[in-house]
C-alpha positions in Angstrom: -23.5 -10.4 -53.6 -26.8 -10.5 -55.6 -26.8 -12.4 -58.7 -27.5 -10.0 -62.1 -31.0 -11.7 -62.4 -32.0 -10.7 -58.6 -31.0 -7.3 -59.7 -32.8 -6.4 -62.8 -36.1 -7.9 -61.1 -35.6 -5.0 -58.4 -35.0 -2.6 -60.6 -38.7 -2.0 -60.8 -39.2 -2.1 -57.3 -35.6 1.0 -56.6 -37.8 3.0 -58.8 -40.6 2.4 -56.6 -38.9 3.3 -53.3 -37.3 6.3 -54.9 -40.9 7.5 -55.6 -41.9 6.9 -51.8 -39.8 9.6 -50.9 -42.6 12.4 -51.2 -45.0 13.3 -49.4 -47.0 10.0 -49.7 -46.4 6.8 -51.2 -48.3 6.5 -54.9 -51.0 4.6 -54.8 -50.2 2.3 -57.7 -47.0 1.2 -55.9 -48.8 -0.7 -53.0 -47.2 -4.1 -53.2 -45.0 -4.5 -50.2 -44.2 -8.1 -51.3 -46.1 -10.6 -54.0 -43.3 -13.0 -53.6 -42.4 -13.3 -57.1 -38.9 -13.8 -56.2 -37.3 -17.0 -55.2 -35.3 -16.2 -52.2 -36.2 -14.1 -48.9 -35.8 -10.8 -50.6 -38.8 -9.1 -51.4 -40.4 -7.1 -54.3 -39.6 -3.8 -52.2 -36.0 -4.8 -52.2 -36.3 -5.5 -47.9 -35.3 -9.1 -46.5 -37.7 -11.1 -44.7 -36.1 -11.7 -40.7 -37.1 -14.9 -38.8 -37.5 -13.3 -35.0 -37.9 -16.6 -32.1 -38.4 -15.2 -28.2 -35.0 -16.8 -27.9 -33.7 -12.5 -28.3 -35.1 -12.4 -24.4 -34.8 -15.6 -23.5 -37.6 -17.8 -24.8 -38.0 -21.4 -25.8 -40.1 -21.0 -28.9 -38.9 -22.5 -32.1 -39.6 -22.3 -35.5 -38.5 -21.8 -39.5 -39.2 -19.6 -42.4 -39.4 -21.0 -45.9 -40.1 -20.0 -48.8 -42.3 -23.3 -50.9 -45.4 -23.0 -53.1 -48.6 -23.4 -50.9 -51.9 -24.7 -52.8 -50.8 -23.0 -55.8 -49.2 -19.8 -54.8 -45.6 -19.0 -54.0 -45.5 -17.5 -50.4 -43.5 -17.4 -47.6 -44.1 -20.0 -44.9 -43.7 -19.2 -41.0 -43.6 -22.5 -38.9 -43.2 -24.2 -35.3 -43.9 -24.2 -31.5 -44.9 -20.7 -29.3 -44.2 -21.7 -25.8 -44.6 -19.2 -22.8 -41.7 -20.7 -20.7 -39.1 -18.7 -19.8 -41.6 -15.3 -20.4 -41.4 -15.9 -23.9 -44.3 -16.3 -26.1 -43.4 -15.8 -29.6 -42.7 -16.5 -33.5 -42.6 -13.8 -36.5 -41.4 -13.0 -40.0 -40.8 -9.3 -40.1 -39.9 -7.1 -43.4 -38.9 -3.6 -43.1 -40.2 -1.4 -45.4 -37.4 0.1 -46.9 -34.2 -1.7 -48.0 -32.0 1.1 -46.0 -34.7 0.5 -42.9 -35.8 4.4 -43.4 -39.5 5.0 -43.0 -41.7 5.1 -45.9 -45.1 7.6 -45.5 -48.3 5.4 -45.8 -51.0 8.3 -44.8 -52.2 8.0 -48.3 -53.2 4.8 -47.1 -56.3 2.9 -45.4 -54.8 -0.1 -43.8 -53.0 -3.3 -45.1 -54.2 -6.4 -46.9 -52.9 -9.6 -46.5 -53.0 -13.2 -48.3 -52.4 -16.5 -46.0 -53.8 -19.7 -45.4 -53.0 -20.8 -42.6 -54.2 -23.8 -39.7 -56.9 -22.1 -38.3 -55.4 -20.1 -35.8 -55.2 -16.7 -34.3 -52.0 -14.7 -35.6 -51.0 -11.0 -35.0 -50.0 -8.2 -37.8 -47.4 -5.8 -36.0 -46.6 -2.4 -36.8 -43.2 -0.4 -36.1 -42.7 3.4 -36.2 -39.7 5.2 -35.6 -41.8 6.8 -32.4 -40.8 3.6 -31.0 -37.2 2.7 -29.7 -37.9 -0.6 -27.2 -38.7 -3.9 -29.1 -41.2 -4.9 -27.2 -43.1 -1.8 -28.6 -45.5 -2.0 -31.1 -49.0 -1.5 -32.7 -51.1 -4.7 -33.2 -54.2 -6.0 -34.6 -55.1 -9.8 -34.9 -56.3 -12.0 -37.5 -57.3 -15.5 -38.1 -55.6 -17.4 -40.7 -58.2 -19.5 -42.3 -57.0 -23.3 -44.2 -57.5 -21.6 -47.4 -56.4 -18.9 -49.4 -57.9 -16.1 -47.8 -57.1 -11.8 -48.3 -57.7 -10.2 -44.9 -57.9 -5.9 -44.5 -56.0 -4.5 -41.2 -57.1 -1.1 -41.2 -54.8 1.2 -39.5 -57.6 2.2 -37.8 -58.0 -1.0 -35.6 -54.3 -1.5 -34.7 -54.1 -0.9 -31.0 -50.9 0.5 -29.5 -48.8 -1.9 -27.0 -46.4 -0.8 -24.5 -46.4 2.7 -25.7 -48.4 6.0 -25.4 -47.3 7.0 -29.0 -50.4 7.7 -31.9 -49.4 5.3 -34.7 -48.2 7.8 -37.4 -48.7 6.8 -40.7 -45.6 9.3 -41.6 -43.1 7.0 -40.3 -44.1 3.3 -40.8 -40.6 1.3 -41.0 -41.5 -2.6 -40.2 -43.9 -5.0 -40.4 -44.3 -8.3 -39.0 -46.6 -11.3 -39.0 -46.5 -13.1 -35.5 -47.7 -16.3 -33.3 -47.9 -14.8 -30.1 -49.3 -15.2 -26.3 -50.1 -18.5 -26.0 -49.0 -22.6 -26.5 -49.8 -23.3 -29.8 -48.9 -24.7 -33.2 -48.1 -22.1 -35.9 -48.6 -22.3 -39.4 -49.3 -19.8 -41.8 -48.3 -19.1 -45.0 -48.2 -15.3 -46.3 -48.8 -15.0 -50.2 -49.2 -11.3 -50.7 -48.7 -8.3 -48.7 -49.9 -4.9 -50.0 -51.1 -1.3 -48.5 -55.0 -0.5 -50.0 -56.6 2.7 -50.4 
């Protein structure tokens, strides 16, 4: 059960989703997350997930914690891809409602992101309810610089995988940030998450 403080700090964020219920989401009520809150629950009331390839039978490992990171409270996202067993993966995921509903985003241009990270390559992934495998999703890449960096994802450049559905902006429901296709080291911590006009 959530504790009375949790509560009245979502309170904001209830009116917020109630508002994303027209036609588009207002454009002052862009924060997904700016992890302000202490535990894995987010400003838009959605829990983050920790998702390993163990789901198909992977050996990748890894943790999500939340810790301060040169300053900022974020969310960190840590440990080992490996491609044995054809697995090949690490993510944090958030859906974008608390109910897991879609939210309408058309008002939008893309999203923009805060992380530091180790250097590396790392994936933002896209879910619509068009898509009903999990292995389906749209994806565009970024590189996670060892500072404090924001980086713009325009819908635009997200590229469709293992589907022949048109991302629809109309039915975004998930989001998540992912180590993925090769043997590597992940580290990256998240410190903001917003949609931009």
């Amino acid at each position: 059960m959530m504790d009375c403080r949790a509560l009245m700090g979502l309170t904001g964020s209830f009116i917020a989703l109630a508002a994303m219920r027209g036609p588009t989401m207002a454009a002052s009520l862009s924060v997904i997350d700016d992890f302000s809150l202490a535990s894995f629950l987010a400003t838009n009331g959605s829990k983050w997930q920790f998702v390993t390839d163990s789901v198909m039978g992977g050996v990748s490992n890894g943790s999500m914690i939340r810790e301060t990171v040169s300053g900022r409270p974020a969310l960190r996202m840590k440990g080992a891809v490996s491609l044995e067993n054809n697995g090949g993966f690490i993510q944090v995921a958030l859906d974008l409602s608390p109910d897991g509903s879609a939210i309408n985003a058309s008002a939008y241009t893309g999203i923009e992101i805060d992380v530091l990270g180790n250097g590396e390559a790392y994936s933002l992934h896209l879910r619509t309810d068009d898509l009903n495998r999990p292995w389906q999703s749209y994806r565009q890449s970024f590189e996670a610089k060892r500072e404090w960096n924001t980086i713009r994802l325009p819908f635009s450049d997200f590229k469709a995988y293992r589907t022949s559905a048109i991302l629809d902006l109309t039915k975004l429901r998930r989001i998540g940030v992912v180590a993925i296709g090769r043997v590597f080291k992940a580290d990256l911590a998240i410190g903001s998450v917003r949609l931009y006009d």
